[in-house]
DSSP file (Angstrom, degrees, kcal/mol; ACC not computed):
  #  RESIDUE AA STRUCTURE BP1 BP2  ACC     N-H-->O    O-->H-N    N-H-->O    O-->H-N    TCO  KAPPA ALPHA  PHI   PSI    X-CA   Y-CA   Z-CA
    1    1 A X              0   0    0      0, 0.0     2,-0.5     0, 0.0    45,-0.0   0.000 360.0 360.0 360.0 146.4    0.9   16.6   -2.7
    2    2 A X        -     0   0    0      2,-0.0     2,-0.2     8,-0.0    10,-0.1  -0.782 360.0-178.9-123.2  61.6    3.3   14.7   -0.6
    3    3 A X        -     0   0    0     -2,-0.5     8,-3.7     8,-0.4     2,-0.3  -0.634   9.1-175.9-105.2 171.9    2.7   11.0    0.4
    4    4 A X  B     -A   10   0A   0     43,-0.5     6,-0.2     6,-0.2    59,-0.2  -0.998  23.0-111.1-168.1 134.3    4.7    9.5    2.4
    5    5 A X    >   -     0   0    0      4,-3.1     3,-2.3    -2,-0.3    62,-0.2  -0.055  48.9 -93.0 -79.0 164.7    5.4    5.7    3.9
    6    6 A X  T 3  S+     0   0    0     60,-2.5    61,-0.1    57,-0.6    -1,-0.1   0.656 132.8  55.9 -52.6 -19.8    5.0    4.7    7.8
    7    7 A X  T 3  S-     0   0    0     59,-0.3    -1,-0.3     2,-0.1     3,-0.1   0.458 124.4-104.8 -96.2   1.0    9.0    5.6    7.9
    8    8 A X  S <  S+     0   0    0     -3,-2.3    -2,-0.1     1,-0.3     2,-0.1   0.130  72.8 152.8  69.2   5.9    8.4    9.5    6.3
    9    9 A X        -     0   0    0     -4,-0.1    -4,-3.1    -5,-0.1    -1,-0.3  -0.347  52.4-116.5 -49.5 125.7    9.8    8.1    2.8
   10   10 A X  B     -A    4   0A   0     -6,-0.2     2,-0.6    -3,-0.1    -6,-0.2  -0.251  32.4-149.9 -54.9 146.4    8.5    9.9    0.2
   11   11 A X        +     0   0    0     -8,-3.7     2,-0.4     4,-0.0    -8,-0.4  -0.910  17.4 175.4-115.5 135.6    6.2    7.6   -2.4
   12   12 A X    >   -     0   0    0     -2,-0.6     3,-0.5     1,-0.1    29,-0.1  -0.895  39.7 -65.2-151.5 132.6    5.9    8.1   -5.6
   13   13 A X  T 3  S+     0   0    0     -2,-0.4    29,-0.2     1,-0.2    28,-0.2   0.659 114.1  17.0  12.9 134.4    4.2    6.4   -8.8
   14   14 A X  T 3  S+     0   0    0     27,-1.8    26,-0.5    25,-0.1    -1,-0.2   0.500  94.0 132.0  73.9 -15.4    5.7    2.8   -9.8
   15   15 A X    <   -     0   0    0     -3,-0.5    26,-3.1    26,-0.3     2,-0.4  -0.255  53.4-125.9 -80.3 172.4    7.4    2.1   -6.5
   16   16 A X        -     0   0    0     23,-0.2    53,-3.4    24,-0.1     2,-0.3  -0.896  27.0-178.0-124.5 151.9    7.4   -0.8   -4.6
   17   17 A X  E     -BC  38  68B   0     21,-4.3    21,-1.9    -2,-0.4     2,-0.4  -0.922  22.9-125.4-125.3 152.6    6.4   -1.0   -0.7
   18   18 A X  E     -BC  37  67B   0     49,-2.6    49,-0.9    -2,-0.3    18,-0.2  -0.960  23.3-123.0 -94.4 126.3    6.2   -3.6    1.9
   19   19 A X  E     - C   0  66B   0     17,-2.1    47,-0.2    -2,-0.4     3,-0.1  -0.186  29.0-167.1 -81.0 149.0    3.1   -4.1    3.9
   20   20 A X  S    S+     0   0    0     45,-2.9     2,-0.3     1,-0.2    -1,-0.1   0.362  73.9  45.7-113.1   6.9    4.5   -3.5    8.2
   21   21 A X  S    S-     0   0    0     44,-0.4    -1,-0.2     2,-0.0    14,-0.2  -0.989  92.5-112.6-160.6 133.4    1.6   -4.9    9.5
   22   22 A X        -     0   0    0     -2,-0.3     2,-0.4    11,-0.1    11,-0.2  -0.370  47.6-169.6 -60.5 133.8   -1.0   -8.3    8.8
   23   23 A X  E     -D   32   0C   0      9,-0.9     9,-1.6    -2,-0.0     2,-0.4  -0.979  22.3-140.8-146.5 138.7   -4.6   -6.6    7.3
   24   24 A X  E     -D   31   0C   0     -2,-0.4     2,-0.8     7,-0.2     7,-0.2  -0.735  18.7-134.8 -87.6 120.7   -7.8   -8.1    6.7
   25   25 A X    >   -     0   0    0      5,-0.6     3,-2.0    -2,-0.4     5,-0.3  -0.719  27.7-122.1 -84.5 115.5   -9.6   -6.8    3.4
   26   26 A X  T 3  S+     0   0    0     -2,-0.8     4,-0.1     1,-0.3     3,-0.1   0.063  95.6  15.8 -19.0 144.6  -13.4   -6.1    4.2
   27   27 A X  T 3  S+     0   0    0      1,-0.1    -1,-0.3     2,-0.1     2,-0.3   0.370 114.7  78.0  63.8  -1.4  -15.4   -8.0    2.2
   28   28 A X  S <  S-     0   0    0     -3,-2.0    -1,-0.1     2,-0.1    -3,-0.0  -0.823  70.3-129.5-123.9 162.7  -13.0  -10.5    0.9
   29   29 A X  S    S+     0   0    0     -2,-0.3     2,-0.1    -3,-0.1    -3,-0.1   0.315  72.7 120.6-100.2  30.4  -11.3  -13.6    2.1
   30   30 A X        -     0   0    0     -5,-0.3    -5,-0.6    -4,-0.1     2,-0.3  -0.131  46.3-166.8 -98.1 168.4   -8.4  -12.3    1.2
   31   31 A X  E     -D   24   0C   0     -7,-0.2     2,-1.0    -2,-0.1    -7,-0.2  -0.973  10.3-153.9-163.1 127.0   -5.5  -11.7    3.7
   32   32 A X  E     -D   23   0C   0     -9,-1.6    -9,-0.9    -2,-0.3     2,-0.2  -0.458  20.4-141.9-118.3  92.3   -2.8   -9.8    2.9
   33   33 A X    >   -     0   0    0     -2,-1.0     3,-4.2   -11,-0.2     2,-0.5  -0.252  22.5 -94.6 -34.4 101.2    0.5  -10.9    5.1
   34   34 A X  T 3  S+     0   0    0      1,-0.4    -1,-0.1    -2,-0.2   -12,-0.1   0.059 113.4  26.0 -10.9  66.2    3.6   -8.6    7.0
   35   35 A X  T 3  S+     0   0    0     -2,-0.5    -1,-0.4     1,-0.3   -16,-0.1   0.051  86.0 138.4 155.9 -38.9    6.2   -8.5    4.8
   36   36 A X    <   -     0   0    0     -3,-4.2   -17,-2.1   -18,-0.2     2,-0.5   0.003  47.7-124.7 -63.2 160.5    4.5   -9.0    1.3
   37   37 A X  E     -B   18   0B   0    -19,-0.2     2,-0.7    -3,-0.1   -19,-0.2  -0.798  19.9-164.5-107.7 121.2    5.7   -6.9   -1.5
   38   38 A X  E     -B   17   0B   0    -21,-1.9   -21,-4.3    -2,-0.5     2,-0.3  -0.745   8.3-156.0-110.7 158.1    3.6   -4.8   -3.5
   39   39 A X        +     0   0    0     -2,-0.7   -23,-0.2    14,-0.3   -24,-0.2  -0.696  56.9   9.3-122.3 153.0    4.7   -3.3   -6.8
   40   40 A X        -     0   0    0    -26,-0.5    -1,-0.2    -2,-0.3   -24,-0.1   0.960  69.4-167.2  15.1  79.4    3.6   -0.5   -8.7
   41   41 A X        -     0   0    0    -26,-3.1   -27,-1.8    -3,-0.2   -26,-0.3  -0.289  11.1-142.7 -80.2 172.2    1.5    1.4   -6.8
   42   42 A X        -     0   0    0      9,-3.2     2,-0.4   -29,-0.2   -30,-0.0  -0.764  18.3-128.0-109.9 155.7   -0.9    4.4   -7.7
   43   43 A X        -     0   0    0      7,-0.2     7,-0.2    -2,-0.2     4,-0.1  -0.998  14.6-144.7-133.0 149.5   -1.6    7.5   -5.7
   44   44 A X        -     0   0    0      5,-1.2    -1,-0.0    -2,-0.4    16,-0.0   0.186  32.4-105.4 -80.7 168.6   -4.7    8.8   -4.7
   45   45 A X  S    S+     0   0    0      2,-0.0     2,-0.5     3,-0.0     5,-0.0   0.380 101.0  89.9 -95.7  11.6   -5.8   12.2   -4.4
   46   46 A X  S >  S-     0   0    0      3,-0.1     3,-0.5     1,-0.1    -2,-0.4  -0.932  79.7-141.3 -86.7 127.2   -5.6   11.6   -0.7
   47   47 A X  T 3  S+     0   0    0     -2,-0.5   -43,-0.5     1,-0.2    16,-0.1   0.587 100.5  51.0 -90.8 -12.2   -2.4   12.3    0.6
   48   48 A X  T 3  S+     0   0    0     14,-0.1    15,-1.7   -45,-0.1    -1,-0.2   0.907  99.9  93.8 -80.6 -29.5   -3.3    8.6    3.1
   49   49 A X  E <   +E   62   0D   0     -3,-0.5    -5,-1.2    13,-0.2     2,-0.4  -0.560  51.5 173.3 -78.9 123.4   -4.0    6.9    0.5
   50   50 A X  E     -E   61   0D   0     11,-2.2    11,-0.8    -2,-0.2     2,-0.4  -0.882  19.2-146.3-146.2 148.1   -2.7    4.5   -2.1
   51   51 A X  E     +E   60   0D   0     -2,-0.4    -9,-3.2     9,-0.2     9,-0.2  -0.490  29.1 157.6 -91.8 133.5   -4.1    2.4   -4.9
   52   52 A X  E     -E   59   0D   0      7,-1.3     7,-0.9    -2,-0.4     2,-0.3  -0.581  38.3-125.2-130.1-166.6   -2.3   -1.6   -6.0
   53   53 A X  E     +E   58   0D   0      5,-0.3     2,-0.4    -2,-0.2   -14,-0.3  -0.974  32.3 175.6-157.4  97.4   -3.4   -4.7   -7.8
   54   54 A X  E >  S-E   57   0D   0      3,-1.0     3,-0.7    -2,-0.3   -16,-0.0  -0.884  77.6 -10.5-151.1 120.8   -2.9   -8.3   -5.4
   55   55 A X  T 3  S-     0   0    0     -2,-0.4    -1,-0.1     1,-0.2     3,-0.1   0.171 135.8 -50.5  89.3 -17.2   -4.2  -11.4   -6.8
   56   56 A X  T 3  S+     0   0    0      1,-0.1     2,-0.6     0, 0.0    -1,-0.2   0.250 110.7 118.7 112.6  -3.2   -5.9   -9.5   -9.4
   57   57 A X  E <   -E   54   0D   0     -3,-0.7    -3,-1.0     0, 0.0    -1,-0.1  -0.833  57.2-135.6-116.1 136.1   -7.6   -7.0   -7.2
   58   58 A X  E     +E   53   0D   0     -2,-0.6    -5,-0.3    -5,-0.2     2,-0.2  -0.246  34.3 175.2 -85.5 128.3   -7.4   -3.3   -7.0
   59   59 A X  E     -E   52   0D   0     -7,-0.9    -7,-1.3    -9,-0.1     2,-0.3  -0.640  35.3-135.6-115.8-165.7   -7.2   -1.8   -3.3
   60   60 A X  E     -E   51   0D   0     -2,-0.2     2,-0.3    -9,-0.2    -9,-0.2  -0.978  29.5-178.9-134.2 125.6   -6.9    1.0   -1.6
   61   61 A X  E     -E   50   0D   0    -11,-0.8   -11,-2.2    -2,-0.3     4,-0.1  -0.981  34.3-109.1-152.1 129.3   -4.3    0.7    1.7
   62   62 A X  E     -E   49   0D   0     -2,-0.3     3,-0.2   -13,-0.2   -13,-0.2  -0.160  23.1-134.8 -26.4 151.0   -3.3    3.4    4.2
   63   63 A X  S    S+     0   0    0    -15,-1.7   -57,-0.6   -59,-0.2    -1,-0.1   0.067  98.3  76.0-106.5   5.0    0.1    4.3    3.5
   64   64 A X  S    S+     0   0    0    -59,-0.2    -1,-0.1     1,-0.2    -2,-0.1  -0.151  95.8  56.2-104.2  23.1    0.9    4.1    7.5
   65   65 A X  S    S+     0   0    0     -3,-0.2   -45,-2.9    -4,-0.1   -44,-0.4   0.273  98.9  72.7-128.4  -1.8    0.9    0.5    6.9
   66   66 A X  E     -C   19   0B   0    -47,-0.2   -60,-2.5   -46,-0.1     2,-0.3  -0.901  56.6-162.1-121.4 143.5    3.5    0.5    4.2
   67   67 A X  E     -C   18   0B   0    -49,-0.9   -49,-2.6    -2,-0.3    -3,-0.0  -0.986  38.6-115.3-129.6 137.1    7.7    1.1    4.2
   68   68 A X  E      C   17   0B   0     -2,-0.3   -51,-0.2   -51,-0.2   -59,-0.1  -0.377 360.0 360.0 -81.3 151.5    9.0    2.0    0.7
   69   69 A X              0   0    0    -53,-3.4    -1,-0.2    -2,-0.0   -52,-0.1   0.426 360.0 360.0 -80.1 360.0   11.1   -0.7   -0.4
């Protein structure tokens, strides 16, 4: 399984990405800003999907919203 970042960079385990777009998390008051860097991500067994840790909580974020760093 193949995922792969809003630019068609491959992703893989441990990398770090940069969010390309401002996103509101459901259910939180959390805000996650256009540019910030997230750091060791997980992948899903969805090839859209991938799982991080910001602020201390685990999401789940499209991977057409992220450019590998």
């Amino acid at each position: 399984m193949e995922v792969k970042d809003s630019n068609g960079n491959l992703l893989v385990e441990g990398d770090s990405v940069v969010l390309t777009k401002t996103l509101d998390v459901k259910g939180s008051p959390l805000t996650l800003k256009k540019g910030m860097v997230i750091k060791n991500i997980r992948l899903t067994e969805d090839p859209d999907h991938i799982e991080c840790k910001v602020e201390g909580s685990k999401l789940v974020l499209k991977a057409c919203f992220l450019k590998k760093k």
